[in-house]
KEDREN-665648 format. One record per residue (C-alpha): z, x, y; residue in three letters. Coordinates in steps of 0.25 Angstrom, whole numbers. Each point is the difference from the previous one (the first is absolute). Layout:
REM residues N
     c3     c1     c2  resn
      Z      X      Y   ala
...
END
This chain:
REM residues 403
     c3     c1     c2  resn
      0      0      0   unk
      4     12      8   unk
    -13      5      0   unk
     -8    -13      3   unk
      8     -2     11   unk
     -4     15      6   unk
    -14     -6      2   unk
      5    -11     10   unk
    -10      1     12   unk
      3    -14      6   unk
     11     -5     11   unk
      9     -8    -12   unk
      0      1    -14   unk
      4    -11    -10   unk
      7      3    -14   unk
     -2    -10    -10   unk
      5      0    -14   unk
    -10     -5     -9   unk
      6    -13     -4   unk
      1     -8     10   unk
     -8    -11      6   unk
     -4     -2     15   unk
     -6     -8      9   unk
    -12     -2      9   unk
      4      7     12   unk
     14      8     -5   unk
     -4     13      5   unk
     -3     -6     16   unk
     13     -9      0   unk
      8     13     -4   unk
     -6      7     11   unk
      7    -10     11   unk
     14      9      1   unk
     -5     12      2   unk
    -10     -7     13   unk
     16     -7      3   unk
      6     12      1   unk
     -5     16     -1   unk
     13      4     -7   unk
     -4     -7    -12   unk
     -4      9     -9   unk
      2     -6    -14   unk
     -2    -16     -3   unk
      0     -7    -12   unk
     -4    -14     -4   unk
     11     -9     -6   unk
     -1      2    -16   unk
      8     -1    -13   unk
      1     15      0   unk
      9      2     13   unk
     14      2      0   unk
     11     -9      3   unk
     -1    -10      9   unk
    -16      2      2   unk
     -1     -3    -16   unk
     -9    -13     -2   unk
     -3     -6    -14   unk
    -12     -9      0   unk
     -8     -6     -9   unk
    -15     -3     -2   unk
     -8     -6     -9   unk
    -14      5      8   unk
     -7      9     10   unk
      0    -14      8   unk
     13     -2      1   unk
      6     13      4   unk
    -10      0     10   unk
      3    -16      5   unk
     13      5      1   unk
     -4     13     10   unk
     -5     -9      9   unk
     10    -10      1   unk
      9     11      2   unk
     -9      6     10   unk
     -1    -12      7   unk
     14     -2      3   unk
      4     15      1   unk
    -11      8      7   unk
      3     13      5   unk
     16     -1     -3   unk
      5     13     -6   unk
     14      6     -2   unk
      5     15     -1   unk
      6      3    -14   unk
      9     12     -3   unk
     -9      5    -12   unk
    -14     -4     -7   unk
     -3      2    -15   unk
     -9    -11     -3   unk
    -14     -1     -7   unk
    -10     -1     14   unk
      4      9     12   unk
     -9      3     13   unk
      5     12      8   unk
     -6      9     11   unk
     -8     13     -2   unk
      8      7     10   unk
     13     -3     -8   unk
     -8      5    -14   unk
     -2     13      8   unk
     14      2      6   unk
      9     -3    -13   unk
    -11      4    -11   unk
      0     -8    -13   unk
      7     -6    -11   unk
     11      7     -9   unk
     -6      0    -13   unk
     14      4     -7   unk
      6    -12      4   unk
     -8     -6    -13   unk
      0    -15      4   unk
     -9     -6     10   unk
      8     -7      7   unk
     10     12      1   unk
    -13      8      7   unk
     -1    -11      9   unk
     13      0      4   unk
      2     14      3   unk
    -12      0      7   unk
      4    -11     10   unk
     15      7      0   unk
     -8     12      5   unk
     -7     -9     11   unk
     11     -5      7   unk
      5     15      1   unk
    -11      1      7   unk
      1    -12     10   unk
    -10     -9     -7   unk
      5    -14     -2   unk
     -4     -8    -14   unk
     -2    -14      4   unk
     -2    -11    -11   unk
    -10    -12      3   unk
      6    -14      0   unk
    -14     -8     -1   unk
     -6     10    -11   unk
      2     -2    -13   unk
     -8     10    -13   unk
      3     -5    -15   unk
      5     11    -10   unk
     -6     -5    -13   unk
     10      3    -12   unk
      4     15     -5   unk
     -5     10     -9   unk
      4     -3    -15   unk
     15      0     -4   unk
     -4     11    -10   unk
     -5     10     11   unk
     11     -5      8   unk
     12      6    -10   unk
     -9     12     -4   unk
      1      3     16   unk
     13     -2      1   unk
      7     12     -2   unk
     -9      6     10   unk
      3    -11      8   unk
     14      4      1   unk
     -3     13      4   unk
     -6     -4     12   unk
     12    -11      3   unk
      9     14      1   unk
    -10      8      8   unk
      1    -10     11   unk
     14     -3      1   unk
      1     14      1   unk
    -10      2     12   unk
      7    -10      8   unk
     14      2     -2   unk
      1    -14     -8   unk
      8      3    -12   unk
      8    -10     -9   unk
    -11    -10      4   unk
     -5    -12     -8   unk
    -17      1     -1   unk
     -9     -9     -6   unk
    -13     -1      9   unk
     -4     -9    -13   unk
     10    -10      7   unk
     -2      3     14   unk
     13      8      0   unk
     -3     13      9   unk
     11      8      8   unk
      0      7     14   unk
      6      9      7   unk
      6     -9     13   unk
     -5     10     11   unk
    -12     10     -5   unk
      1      4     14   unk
     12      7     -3   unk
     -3      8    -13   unk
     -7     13      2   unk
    -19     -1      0   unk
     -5      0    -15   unk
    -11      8     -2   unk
    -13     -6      1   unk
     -9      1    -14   unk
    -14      9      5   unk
    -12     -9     -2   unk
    -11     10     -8   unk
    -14     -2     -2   unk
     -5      5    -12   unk
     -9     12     -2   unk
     -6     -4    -14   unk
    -14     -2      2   unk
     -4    -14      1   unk
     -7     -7    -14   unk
    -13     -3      1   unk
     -5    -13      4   unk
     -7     -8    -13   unk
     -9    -12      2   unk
      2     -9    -11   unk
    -13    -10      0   unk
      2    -10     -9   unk
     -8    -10     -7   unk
     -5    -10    -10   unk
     -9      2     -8   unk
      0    -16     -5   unk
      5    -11      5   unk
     14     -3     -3   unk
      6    -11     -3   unk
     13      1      5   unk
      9    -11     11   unk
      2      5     14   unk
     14      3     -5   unk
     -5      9    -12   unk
    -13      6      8   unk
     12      6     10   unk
     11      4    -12   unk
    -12      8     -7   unk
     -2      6     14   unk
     14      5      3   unk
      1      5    -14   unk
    -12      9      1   unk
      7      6     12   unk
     15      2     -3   unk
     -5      6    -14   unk
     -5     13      8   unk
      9     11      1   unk
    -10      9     11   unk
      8     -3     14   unk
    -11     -1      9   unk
     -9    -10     -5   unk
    -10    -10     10   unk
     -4    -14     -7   unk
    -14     -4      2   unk
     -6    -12     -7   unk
    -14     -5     -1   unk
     -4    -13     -4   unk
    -13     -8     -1   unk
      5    -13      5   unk
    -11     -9     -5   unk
      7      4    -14   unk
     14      2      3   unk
      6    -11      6   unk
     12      4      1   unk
     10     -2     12   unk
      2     12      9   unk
     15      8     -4   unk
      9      7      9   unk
     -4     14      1   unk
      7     12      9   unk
     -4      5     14   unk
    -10     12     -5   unk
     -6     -7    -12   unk
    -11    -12      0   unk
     -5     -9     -8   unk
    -17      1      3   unk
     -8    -15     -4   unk
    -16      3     -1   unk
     -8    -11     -5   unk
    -10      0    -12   unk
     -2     14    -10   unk
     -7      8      6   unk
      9      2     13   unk
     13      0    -11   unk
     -7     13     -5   unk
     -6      6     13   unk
     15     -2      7   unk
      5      6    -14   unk
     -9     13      1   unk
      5      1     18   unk
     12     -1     -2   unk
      4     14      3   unk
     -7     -3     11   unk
      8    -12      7   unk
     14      8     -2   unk
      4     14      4   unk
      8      7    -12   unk
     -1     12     -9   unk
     -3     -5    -12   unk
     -5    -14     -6   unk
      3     -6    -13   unk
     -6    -13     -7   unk
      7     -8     -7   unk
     -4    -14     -8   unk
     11    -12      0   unk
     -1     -2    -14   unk
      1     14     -5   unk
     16      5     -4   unk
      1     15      6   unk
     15      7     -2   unk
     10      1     10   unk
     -5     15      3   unk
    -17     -3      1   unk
     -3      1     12   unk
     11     12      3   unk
     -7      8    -11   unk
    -15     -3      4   unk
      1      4     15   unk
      8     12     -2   unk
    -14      3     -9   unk
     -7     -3     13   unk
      9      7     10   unk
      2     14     -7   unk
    -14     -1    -10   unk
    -13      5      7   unk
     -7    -13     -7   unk
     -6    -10     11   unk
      4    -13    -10   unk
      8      1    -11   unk
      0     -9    -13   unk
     13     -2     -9   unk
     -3     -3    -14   unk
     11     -7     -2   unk
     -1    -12     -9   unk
    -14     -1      3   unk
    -14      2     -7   unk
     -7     10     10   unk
    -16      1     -1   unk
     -2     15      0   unk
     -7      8     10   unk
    -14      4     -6   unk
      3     15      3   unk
     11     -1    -10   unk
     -8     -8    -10   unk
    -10     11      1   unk
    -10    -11      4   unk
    -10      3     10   unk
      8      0     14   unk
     -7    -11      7   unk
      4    -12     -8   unk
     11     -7     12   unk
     15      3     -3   unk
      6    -14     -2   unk
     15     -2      3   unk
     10     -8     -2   unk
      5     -7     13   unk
     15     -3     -3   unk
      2     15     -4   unk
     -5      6     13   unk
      5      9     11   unk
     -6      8     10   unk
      0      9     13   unk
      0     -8     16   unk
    -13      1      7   unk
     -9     -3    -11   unk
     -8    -10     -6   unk
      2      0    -15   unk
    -12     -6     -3   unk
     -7    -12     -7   unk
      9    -10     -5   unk
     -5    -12    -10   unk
      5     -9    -11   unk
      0      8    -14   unk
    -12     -7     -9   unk
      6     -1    -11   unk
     13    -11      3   unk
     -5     -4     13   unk
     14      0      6   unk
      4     16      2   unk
     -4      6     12   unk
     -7     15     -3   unk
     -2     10     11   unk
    -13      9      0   unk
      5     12      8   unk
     -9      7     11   unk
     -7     14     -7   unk
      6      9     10   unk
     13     -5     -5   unk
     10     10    -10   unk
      6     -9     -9   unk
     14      2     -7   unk
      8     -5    -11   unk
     12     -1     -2   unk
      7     -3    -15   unk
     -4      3    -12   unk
     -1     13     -6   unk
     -1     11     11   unk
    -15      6     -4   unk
     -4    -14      1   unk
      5     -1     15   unk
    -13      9      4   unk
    -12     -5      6   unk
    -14      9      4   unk
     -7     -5     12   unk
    -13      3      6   unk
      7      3     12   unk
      7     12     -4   unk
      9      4     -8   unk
     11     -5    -11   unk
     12    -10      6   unk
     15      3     -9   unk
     10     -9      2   unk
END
């Protein structure tokens, strides 16, 4: 978290546990204390997940209702905030200014809401006020399984001591769980904690992969299971920089669009012959390293497309081909055939280099549902599984390509 936070570049910057649900609009009406007073530095929205008094258990049986409920709050409670001694709930805007000046969060603390709090301890040292709004309302949604929760226990604990210690709080009750969360009476007394240095990392950044996806058939699948297929596909991946492009023929699948992320796409062409073109363009339409196809029917492991761009990225191949669980046409040159016979490729298996157009692609003539690439000539082609002499391919452009 640290570490994210050390890219801030805007004026405020919201912290937002990932299991909580908003509202339309929850990021403007938190912003209202800080416009009310310039010593705000911290405010939260009122939650489940807030100490004490600011503790608020509500229950909803929809999106509709949690929002129907911010609004009517919002309604009779526009712009009314109050200060609170400390902050260790799930949603939290602060200003960038105040990041800078007392650094990040306390990773030894273990708990979550311990960093929080310890944070905002931090920030009033420093004169800024944590202010909790009275019309704003986010919904934590239920905790991590009770399993996890005792296996983290012990740790837990460990991180309950480390903050009693640091504020002078010992032979105090904590249960953050419950809402149950000591503070000192006057931090202004107690002698400035250290800040915690905010540090971007030097690792070199991960390639960015574009992932095109496609179907080679119509599915018949619900809207509800067309988007579950989707979300599969993507969370099965384990590379961690991966942008999502599907392209569809919409005059065969009519399928309802799906919520996507702000750098992927969803592309909808009408009719075959612009399905393939904007297949074979699509490095083309998106800057990235490397491209990858993949078919939505096909089942690739966890670590495909990892393995196939790191072939790409470090191999001296222009496209690379993985063998994997598929019947690859071999190259003429290693047949011993004579070389101008067309290389024919499968689609689904297929990874190559930025900047280039990979070639022709068509429908394999046999099924008349795979997708086959036919790669331009100047191209070197690799392989990659299967037995390593095999992962060798002669091309009239020069030279031998080893993967």
């Amino acid at each position: 978290m640290n570490e994210a936070l050390a890219y801030a570049g805007t004026s405020f910057v919201a912290l937002l546990e990932d299991r909580v649900m908003v509202s339309p609009g929850w990021v403007g009406n938190l912003l209202w204390p800080f416009i009310d007073d310039p010593s705000v530095q911290v405010a939260a929205p009122r939650s489940s997940t807030e100490p004490g008094e600011a503790r608020e258990r509500l229950h909803f049986g929809t999106e509709q209702e949690l929002s129907a409920y911010v609004t009517h709050s919002l309604e009779r409670r526009q712009g009314e905030w109050h200060e609170a001694p400390v902050l260790c709930g799930s949603c939290l805007v602060f200003t960038r200014e105040l990041l800078q000046r007392i650094g990040g969060f306390d990773s030894t603390l273990v708990k979550r809401q311990l960093m929080v709090a310890d944070w905002c301890l931090r920030a009033r040292q420093r004169g800024g006020r944590l202010v909790l709004s009275d019309s704003l309302y986010v919904h934590s949604l239920q905790p991590l399984l009770e399993s996890r929760a005792k296996a983290e226990h012990e740790d837990m604990q460990d991180g309950v001591q480390a903050y009693l210690a640091k504020w002078g709080l010992d032979h105090c009750d904590v249960n953050v769980e419950e809402g149950i969360l000591p503070v000192p009476p006057d931090v202004s007394a107690l002698p400035p904690r250290p800040g915690i240095m905010l540090e971007k990392s030097t690792a070199a950044p991960v390639p960015l992969v574009t992932a095109v996806v496609y179907s080679e058939r119509p599915l018949m699948l619900t809207s509800e299971e067309f988007c579950e297929s989707q979300k599969r596909l993507q969370g099965q991946q384990s590379y961690g920089n991966i942008r999502w492009v599907w392209i569809r023929d919409s005059r065969r699948d009519a399928l309802p669009e799906f919520p996507v992320r702000e750098q992927d796409a969803v592309i909808a062409v009408q009719g075959e012959g612009s399905w393939l073109h904007a297949l074979e363009n699509a490095a083309a339409l998106y800057d990235s390293e490397i491209i990858v196809y993949l078919s939505a029917s096909a089942d690739y492991d966890s670590h495909y497309v990892k393995r196939i761009a790191e072939a790409v990225l470090h191999g001296s191949a222009d496209l690379v081909v993985s063998r994997a669980d598929s019947v690859i046409e071999e190259p003429a040159s290693v047949q011993g055939l004579p070389p101008l016979i067309p290389v024919k490729l499968p689609l689904e298996r297929i990874a190559h280099r930025s900047g280039i157009v990979p070639g022709r692609i068509t429908r394999q003539k046999v099924s008349g549902h795979g997708l086959q690439l036919e790669p331009q000539p100047s191209l070197a082609i690799g392989y990659i599984g299967g037995p390593p002499e095999a992962n060798i391919l002669t091309r009239r452009s020069g030279g031998e390509v080893r993967l």
